[in-house]
C-alpha positions, -999 to +999 in steps of 0.1 A: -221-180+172-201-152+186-213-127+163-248-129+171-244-137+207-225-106+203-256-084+196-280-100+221-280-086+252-283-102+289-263-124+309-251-159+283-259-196+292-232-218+275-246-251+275-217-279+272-181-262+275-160-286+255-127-279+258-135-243+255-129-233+223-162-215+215-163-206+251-131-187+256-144-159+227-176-160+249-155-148+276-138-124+256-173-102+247-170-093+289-205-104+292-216-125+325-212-161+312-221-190+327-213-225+314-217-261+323-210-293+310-213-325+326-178-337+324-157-325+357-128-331+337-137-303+312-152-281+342-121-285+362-098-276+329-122-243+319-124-229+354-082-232+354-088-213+317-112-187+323-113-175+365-135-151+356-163-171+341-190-191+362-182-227+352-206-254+363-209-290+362-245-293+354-265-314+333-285-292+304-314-317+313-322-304+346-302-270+352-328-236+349-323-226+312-332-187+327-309-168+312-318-146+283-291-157+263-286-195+256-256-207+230-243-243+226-228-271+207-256-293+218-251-331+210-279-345+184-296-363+210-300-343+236-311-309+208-352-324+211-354-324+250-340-291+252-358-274+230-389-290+244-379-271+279-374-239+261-404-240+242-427-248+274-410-225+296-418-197+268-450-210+266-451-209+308-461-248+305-446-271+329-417-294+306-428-328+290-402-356+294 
């Protein structure tokens, strides 16, 4: 995952922080990161971890999924509505629920 988010380029969506350990080598690649995850508990922990990072609590239901760059550990049931919002905001189509 850090490899190839490694040779994109733009400013990285990590969607679902964990406790950080695929987001910490995010931070190391110095690009602008942003991540969220809807547990404050985790958000309160990674913002402690990484200052320099924009940590979020956000749900990856309803935030913008604009950035160019999008890289997460996303649970199985949530992997079909988000790729539903990425595919119609490619497709500039309004998301289905």
């Amino acid at each position: 995952m850090i490899a190839v988010t490694g040779q994109e380029r733009g400013p990285v969506l990590k969607i679902g922080t964990g406790d950080g350990a695929p987001t910490v080598p995010l931070a190391a690649l110095g690009r602008d990161l942003t991540a969220i995850d809807i547990d404050e508990h985790r958000v309160r922990r990674l913002r402690q971890l990484l200052p320099t990072v924009r940590v979020g609590r956000a749900d990856a239901l309803r935030h913008p999924l604009e950035h160019p760059v999008l890289v997460g550990n996303v649970p199985y049931h949530l992997t079909t509505p988000i790729l539903r919002r990425l595919l119609a905001r490619s497709a500039g189509a309004p998301p289905s629920s």
